[in-house]
C-alpha positions as CSV (number, residue, x, y, z in Angstrom):
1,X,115.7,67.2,95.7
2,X,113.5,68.2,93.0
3,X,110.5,70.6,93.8
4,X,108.0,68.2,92.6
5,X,108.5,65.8,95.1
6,X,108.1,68.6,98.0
7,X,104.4,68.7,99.7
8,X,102.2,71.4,99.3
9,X,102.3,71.8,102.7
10,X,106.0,72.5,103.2
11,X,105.4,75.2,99.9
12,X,102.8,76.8,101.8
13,X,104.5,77.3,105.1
14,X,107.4,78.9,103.0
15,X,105.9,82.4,103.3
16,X,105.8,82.4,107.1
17,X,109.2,81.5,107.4
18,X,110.1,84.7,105.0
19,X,107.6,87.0,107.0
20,X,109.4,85.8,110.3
21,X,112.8,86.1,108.9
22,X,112.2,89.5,107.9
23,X,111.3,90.3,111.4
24,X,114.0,89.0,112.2
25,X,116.3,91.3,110.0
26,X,114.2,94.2,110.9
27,X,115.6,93.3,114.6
28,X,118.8,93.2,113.9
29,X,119.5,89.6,114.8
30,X,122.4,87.8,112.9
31,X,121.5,83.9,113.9
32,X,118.9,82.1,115.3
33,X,118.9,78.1,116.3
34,X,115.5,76.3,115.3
35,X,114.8,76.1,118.3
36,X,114.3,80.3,118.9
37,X,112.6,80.2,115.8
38,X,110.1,77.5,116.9
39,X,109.2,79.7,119.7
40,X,108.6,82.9,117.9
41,X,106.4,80.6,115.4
42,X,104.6,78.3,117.3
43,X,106.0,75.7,115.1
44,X,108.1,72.5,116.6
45,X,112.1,72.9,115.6
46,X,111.6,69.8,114.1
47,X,109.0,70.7,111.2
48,X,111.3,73.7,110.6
49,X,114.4,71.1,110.6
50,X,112.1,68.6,108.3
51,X,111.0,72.1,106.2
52,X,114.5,73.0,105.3
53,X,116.3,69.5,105.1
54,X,113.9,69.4,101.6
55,X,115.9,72.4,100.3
56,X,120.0,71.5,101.4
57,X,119.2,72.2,105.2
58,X,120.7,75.8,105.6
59,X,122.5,75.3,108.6
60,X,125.0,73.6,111.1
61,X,124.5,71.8,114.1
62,X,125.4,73.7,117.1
63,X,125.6,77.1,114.5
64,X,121.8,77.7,113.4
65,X,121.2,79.3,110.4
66,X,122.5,82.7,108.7
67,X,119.5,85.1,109.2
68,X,119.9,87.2,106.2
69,X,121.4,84.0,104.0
70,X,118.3,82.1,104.9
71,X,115.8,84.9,103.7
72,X,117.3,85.3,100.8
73,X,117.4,81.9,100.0
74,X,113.6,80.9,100.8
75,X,112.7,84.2,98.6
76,X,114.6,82.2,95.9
77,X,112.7,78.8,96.3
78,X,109.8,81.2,96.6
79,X,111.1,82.9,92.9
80,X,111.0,86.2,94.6
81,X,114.9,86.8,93.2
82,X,113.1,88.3,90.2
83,X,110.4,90.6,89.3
84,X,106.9,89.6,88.3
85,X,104.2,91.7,85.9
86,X,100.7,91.5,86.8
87,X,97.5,93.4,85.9
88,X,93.9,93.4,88.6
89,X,91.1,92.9,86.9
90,X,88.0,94.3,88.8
91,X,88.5,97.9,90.2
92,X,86.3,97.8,93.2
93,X,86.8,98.6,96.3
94,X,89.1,95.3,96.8
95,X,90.3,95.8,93.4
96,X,91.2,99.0,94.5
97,X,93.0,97.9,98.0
98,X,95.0,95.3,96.1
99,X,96.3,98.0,93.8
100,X,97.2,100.6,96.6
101,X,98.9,97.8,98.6
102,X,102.6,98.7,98.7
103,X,104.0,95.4,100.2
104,X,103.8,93.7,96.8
105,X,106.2,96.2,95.1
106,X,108.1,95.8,97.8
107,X,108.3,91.6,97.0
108,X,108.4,92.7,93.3
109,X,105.0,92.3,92.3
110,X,104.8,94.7,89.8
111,X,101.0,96.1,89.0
112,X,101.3,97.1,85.4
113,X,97.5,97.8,85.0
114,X,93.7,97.7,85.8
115,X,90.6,96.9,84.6
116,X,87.0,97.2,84.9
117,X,83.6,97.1,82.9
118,X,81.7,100.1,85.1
119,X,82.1,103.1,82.9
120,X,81.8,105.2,85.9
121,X,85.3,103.8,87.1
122,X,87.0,103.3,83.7
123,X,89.2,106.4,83.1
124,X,89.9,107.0,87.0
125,X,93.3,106.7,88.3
126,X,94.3,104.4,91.5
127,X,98.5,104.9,92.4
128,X,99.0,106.3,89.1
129,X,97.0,103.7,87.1
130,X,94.4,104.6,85.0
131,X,91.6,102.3,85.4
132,X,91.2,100.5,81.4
133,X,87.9,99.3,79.9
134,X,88.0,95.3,80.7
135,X,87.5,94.3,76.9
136,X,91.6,95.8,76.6
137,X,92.6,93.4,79.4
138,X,93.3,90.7,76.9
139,X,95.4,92.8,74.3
140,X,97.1,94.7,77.2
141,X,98.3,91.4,78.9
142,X,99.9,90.1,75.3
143,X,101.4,93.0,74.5
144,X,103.3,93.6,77.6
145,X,103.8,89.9,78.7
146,X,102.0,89.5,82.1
147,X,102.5,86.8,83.7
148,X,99.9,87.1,86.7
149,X,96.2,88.0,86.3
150,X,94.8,89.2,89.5
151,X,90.5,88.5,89.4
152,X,88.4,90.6,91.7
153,X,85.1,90.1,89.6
154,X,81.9,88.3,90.0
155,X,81.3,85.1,89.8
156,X,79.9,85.3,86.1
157,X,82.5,87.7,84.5
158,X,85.5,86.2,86.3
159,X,84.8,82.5,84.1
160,X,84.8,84.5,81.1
161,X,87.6,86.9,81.6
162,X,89.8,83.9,82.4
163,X,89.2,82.2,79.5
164,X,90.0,85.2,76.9
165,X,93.2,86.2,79.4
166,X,94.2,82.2,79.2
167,X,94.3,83.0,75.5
168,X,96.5,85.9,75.6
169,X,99.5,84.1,77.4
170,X,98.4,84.4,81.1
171,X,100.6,82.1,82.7
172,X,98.8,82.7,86.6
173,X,95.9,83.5,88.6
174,X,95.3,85.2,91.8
175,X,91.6,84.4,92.0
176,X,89.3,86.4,94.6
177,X,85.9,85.9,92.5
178,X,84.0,83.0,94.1
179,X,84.1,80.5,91.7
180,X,86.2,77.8,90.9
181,X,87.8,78.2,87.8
182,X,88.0,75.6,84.6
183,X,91.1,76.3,83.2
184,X,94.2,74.2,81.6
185,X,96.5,72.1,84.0
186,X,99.1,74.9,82.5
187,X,97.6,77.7,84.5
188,X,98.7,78.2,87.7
189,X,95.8,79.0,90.2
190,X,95.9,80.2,93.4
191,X,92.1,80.8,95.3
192,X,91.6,83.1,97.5
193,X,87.9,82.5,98.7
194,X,87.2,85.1,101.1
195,X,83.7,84.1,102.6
196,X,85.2,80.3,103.1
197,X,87.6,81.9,105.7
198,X,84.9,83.5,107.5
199,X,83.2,80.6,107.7
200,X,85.7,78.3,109.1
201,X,86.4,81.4,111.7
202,X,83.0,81.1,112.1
203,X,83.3,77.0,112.8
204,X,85.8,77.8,115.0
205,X,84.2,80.6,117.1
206,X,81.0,78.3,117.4
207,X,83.0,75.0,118.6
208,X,84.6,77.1,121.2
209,X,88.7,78.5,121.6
210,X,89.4,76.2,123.3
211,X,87.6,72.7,121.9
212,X,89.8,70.1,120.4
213,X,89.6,68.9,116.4
């Protein structure tokens, strides 16, 4: 089935069945039935039958599904079978935590560098980066073909770096800044508005645990 026709909800749970499945691995465990996974997930076997029926199935009645041949092949759908460049731009303190985060390495996320506009940060280093003056970002991505643009800024500079990065050949964005970026259909954007999660823990704290929708 082509990708296109699969729901954005059935991408996003994709993740979650890789962070289980490496558990999984981690465990030891060879096989498990949709059915054991549904209970380690919270999840019906059902949606995970529905979930991987869009992508060939995976596995046999009666058999369940391959542990290690399902993880790797949900980190393919997920493109995770190759590497991927990507620079941070904003070298705050969350700039800063994204950059000392192993885990993407580890997924092949490669941070190649990072940028900021406070002179007072611009020449430190952070895991053997040296922290570059923001006006480079733009040459720096073209010259060594990033594909991902990571955007820990505020509001204002994050709408004007992305244009001038869009123009250098980004082809992605991992946005933290909170704003809502204009940017060509072309550009793949993913928000990550921190706040908005607060509040809707804070909806759900203030309806009560244990309230229905």
């Amino acid at each position: 089935m082509s990708e296109r026709k699969i729901s954005q909800a059935v991408i996003s749970r994709l993740p979650r069945y890789l962070r289980y499945l490496g558990d999984l691995k981690d465990e030891g465990v060879e096989r498990i039935s949709s059915h054991d996974l549904s209970v380690r997930m919270h999840v019906t076997a059902s949606q995970i039958r529905q979930d991987f029926n869009h992508f060939g199935g995976f596995g046999q009645q009666g058999y369940g599904y391959n542990v290690d041949y399902l993880y790797d092949e949900i980190g393919k759908i997920l493109g995770l079978d190759h590497k991927h460049t990507l620079v941070i731009i904003g070298a705050g303190n969350l700039g800063q935590a994204l950059a000392n985060y192993m885990n993407f390495e580890r997924r092949g996320f490669i941070t190649m560098g990072l940028f900021d506009k406070n002179p007072k940060l611009v020449g430190k280093t952070v895991r053997n980066l040296e922290i570059m003056d923001i006006n480079e970002a733009p040459d720096f991505i073209k010259k060594n073909n990033i594909e991902i643009a990571v955007l820990t800024l505020p509001k204002a500079g994050a709408t004007e770096i992305s244009k001038q990065i869009v123009d250098s050949g980004i082809r992605a964005i991992w946005n933290f800044a909170h704003v809502d970026l204009d940017l060509p259909d072309s550009i793949v954007v993913e928000n990550v508005h921190l706040s908005e999660s607060l509040m809707k823990l804070s909806y759900k704290i203030s309806r009560g645990a244990g309230d229905e929708e």
